[in-house]
C-alpha positions as CSV (number, residue, x, y, z in Angstrom):
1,X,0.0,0.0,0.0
2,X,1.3,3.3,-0.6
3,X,0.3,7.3,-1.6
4,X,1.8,8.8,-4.9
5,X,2.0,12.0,-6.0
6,X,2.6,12.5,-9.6
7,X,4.8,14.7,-10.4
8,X,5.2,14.7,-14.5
9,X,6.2,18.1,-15.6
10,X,6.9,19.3,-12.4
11,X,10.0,21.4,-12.5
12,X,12.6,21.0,-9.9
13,X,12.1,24.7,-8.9
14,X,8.8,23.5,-7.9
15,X,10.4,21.6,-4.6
16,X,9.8,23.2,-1.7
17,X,12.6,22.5,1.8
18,X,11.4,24.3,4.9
19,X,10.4,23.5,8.2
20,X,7.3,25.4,9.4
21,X,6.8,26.1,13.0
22,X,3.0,24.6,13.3
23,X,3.6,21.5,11.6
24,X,6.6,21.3,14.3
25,X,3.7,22.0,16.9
26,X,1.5,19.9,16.0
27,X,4.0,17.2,16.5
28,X,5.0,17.8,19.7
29,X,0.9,18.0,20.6
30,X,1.2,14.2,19.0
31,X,3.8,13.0,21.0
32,X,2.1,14.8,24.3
33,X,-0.8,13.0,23.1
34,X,0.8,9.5,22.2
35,X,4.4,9.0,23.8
36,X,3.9,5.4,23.0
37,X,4.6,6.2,19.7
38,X,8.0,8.3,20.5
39,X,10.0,6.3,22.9
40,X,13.3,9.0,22.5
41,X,11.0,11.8,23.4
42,X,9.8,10.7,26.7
43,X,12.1,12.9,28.9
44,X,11.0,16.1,26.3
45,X,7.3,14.5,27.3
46,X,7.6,14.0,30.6
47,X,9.3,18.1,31.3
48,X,6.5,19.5,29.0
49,X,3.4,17.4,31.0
50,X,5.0,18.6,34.2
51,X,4.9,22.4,33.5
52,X,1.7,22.4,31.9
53,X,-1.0,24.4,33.6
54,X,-3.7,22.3,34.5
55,X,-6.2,24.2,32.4
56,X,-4.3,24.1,29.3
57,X,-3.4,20.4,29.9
58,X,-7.8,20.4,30.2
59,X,-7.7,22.0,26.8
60,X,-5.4,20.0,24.6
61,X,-7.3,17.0,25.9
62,X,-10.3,18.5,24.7
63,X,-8.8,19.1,21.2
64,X,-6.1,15.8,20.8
65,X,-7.8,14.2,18.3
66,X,-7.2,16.9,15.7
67,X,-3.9,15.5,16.0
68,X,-3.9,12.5,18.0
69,X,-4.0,9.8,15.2
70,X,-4.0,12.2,12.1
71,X,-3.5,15.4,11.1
72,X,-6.2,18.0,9.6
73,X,-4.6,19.1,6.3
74,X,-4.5,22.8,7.6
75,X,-1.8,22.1,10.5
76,X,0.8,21.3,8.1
77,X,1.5,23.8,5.9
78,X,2.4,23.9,1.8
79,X,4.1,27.2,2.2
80,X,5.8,27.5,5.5
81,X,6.3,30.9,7.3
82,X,8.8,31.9,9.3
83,X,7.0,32.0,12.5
84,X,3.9,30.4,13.8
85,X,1.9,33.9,14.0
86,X,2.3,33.9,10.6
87,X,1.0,30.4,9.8
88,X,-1.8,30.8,11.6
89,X,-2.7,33.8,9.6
90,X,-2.9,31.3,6.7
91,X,-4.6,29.1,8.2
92,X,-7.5,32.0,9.0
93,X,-7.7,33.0,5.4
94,X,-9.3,29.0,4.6
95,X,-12.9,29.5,4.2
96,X,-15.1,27.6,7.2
97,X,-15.9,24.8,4.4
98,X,-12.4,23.9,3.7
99,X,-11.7,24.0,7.7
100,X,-14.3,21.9,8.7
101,X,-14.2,19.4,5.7
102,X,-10.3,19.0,7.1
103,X,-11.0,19.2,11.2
104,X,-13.9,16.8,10.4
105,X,-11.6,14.0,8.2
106,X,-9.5,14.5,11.3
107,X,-12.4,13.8,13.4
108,X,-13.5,10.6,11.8
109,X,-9.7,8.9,12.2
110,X,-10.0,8.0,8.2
111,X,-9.6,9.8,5.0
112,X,-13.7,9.8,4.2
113,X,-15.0,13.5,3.5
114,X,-17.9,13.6,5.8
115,X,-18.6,17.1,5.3
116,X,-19.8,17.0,1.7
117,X,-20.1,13.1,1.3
118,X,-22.5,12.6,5.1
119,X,-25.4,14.4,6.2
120,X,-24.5,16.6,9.7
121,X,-25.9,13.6,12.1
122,X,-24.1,11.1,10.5
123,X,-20.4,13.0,11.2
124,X,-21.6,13.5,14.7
125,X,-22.4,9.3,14.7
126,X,-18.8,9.0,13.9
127,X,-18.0,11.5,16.2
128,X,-19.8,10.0,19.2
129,X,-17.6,6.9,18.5
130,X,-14.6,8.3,19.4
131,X,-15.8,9.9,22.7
132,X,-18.4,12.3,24.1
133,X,-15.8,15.1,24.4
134,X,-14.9,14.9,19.8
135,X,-18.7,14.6,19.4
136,X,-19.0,18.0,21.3
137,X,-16.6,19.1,19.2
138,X,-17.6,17.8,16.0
139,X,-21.3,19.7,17.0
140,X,-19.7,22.8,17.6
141,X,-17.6,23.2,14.6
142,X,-20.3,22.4,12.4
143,X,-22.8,25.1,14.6
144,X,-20.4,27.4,14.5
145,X,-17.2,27.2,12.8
146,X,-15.7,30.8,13.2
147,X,-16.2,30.3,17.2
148,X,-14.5,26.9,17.7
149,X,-11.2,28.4,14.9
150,X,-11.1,31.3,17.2
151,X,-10.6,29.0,20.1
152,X,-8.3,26.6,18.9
153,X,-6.1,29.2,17.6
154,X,-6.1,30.3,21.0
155,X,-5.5,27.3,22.1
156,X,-1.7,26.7,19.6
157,X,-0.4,30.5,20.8
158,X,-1.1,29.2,24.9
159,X,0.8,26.4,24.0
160,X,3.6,28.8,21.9
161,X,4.0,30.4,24.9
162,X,3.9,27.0,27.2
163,X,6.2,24.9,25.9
164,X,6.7,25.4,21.9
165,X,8.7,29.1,21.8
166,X,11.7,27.2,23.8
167,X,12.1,24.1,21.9
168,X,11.4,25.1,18.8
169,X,14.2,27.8,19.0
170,X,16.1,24.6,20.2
171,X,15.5,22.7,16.9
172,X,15.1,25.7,14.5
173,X,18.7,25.6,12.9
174,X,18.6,22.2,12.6
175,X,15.7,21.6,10.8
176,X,16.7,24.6,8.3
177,X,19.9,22.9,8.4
178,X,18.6,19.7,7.2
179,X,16.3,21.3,4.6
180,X,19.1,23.1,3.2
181,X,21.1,19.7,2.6
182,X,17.8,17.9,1.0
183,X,17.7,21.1,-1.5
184,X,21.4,20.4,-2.0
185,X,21.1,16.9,-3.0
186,X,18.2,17.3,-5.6
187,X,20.2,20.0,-7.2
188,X,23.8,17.9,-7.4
189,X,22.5,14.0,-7.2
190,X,18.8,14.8,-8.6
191,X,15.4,13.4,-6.8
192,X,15.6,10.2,-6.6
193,X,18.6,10.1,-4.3
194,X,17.0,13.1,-2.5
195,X,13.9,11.1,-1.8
196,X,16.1,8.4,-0.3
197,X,17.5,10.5,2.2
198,X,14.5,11.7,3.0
199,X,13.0,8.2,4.0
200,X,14.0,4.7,2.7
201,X,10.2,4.7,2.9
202,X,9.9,7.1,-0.4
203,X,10.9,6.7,-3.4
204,X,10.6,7.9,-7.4
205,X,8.7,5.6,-9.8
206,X,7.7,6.7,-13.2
207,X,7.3,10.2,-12.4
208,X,5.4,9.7,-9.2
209,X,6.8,10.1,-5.9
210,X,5.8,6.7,-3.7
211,X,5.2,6.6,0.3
212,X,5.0,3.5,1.7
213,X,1.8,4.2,4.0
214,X,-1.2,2.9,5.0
215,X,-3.5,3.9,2.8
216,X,-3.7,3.3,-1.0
217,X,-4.4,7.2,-2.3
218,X,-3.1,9.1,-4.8
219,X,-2.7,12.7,-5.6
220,X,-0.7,15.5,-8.3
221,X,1.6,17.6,-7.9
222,X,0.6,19.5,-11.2
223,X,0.5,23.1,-11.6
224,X,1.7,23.5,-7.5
225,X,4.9,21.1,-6.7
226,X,5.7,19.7,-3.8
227,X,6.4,20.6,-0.2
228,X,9.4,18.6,2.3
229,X,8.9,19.8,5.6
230,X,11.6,18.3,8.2
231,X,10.7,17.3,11.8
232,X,12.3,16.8,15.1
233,X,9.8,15.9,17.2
234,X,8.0,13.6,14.6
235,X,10.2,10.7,14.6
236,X,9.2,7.7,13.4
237,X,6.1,9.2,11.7
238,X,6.3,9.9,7.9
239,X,3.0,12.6,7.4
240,X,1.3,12.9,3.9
241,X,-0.8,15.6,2.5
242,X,-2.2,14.0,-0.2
243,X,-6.1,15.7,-0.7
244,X,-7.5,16.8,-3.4
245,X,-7.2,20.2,-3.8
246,X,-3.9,20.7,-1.7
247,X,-0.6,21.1,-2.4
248,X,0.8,17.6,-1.4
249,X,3.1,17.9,1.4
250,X,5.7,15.0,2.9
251,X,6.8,15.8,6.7
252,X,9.5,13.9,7.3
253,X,11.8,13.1,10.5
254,X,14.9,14.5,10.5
255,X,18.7,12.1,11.6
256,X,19.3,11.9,14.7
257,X,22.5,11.1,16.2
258,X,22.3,7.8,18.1
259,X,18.8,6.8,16.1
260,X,18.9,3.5,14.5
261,X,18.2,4.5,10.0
262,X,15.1,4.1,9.4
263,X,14.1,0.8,7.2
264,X,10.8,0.4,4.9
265,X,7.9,-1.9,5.6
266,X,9.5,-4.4,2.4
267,X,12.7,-4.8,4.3
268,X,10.8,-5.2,7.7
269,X,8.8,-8.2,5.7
270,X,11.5,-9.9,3.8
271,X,13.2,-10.2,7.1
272,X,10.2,-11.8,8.9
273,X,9.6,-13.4,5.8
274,X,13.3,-15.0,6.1
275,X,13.1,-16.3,9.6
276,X,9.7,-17.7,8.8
277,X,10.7,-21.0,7.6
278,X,11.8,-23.1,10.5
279,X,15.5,-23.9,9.1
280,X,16.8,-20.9,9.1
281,X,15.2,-20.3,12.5
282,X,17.4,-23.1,13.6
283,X,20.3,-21.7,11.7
284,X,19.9,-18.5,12.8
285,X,19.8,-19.6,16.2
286,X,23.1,-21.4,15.6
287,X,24.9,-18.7,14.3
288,X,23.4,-15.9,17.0
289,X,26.2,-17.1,19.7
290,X,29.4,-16.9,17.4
291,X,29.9,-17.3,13.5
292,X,30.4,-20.2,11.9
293,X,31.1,-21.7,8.3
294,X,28.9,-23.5,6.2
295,X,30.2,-27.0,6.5
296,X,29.9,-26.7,10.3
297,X,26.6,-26.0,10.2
298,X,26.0,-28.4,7.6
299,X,27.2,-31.2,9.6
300,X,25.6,-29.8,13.0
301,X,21.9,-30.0,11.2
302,X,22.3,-32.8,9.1
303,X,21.9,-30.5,6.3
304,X,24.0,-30.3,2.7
305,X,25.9,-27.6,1.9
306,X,23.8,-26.2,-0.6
307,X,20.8,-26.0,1.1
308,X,22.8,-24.0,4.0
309,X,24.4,-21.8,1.7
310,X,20.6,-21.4,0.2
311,X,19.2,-20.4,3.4
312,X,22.3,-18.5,4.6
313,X,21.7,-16.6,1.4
314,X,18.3,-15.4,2.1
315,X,19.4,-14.4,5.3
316,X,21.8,-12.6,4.2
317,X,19.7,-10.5,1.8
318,X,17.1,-10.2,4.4
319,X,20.0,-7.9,6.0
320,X,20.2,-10.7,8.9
321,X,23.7,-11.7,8.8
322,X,26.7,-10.5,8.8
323,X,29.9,-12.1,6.7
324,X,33.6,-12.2,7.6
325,X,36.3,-14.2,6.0
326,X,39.2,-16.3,8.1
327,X,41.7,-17.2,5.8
328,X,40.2,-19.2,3.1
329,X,37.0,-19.8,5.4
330,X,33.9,-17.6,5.3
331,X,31.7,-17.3,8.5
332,X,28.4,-16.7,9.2
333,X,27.0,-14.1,12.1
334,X,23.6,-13.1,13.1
335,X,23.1,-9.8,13.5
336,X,21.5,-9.1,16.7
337,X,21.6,-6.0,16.3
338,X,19.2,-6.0,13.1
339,X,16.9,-8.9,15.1
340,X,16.7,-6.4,17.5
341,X,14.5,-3.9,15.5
342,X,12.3,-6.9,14.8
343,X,11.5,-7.4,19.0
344,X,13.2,-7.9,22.1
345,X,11.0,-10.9,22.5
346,X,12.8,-12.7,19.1
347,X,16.4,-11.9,20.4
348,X,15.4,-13.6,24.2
349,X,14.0,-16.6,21.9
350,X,16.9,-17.1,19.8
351,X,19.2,-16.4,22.3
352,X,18.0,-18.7,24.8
């Protein structure tokens, strides 16, 4: 499954690199939201819950799922500004239609347009699915959509002045850093090796820029281009703006020093695709305490040496194991450190 964007015809002027200070806070509101999903950001999360006034904390629960499990199209922006006052000028200047049809997408936890596709009871149905306090929400937007903008605008300058001013003059240089360097790399090495540094999970085919995501959409760049907005607080999530009628916009986390490189869904299948079959479960198992050659574990599994070398070899290209040569002898090593990524749970197993 994956979104494209095509991008025949699109010149390479019309590449966009710039981080934008609301898509950046709307990403820390995620990860305040869901720090299951950000394991290196827990000691940011834990400081920011602490010093949160109670009544803003009150607020932001009231509003998480406008960012909780997606994002409306609005908070990440196709033409970042270089502060967040500005941005949110932008965002005022949507008509309420536009607004609500995005808020209400966000609402519903899908990529359905309820606003012009469902009558008004059916939205707040959905609504009332996911909670009494989005179904309040979801009523009031649609009552009276200039009211409930004014207040969550209010709501992203409290938390400006909270906890986003300081860390995002933390990150700032490094996120215009990084889009500086992505910039550089389409104009010297050209997109496709861009793309790639962007995520392993992107990538060009045939004029169309392909996300491995969760949905199977697709969307043009024609006529606007493309936006590549870098993140520090978005890590591991790879964002998409992909509706009709936007510009379509990839957020992206940035490196970070002492973060494993990110790996695509394929390469996360062909490895649990490789340790599927129960002989190279046994052979990996083998070769997790200390390398060995192919004739010894041949002989240690009553296997030929072919059909080692076989399974070895799709090991291998699974990015599982790790080859070293003694003298004239070749040896075979799990890498635990690549199992790892897979579960703690497999390395105890295999190790055990």
């Amino acid at each position: 499954m994956a979104i494209s964007i095509d991008i025949t015809s699109v010149a390479q002027e019309r590449f966009l690199f710039a981080p934008s200070p609301l898509a950046e806070l709307t990403s820390m509101l995620h990860a305040l939201s869901e720090p299951g999903h950000h394991p290196a950001l827990h000691g940011w999360i834990a400081a920011a819950s602490v010093s949160l006034k109670p009544e803003l904390t009150e607020r932001m629960i009231e509003a998480d799922f406008l960012w909780r499990s997606s994002r409306a199209d609005f908070f990440v922006p196709s033409r970042p500004q270089a502060t967040l006052a500005e941005e949110l000028d932008e965002v005022d200047r949507l008509d309420d239609e536009t607004y609500v049809f995005s808020a209400l997408i966000t609402t519903s936890c899908g990529s359905t347009p309820l606003y012009r596709r469902f009558s008004r009871e059916k939205a707040l149905e959905l609504a009332l699915a996911r909670g009494p306090r989005q179904a309040e929400f979801a009523e009031r937007l649609l009552a009276d959509p200039p009211r409930v903008r004014t207040w969550v605008r209010r709501l992203l300058e409290d938390c400006e002045q909270a906890f986003f001013a300081e860390s995002w003059a933390r990150v700032q240089n490094q996120l215009v850093a990084d889009s500086r360097h992505k910039a550089d790399l389409l104009a010297h090495h050209g997109l496709s090796a861009m793309l790639t540094a962007v995520s392993p999970s992107v990538s060009l085919q045939d004029n169309r820029i392909v996300v491995d995501k969760l949905q199977d959409n697709a969307t043009t760049a024609h006529g606007s281009g493309v936006t590549f907005i870098p993140t520090a607080f978005g890590h591991p999530h790879l964002l998409v703006v992909h509706a009709p009628g936007w510009r379509p916009v990839i957020q992206y986390p940035v490196a970070e020093p002492g973060l494993p490189h990110p790996i695509s869904l394929h390469v996360v299948q062909r490895r649990i695709d490789a340790l599927a079959h129960p002989v190279r479960r046994r052979l990996a198992r083998t070769i997790a305490r200390g390398s060995h050659t192919t004739g010894e574990l041949a002989d240690a599994w009553q296997l030929t040496a072919p059909e080692v070398s076989r399974h070895l070899a799709v090991l291998k290209q699974a990015g599982l194991v790790t080859v070293s040569r003694r003298g004239r002898y070749v040896l075979y090593q799990l890498d635990l450190m690549a199992c790892a990524r897979l579960g703690a749970d497999f390395v105890e197993a295999i190790l055990r």
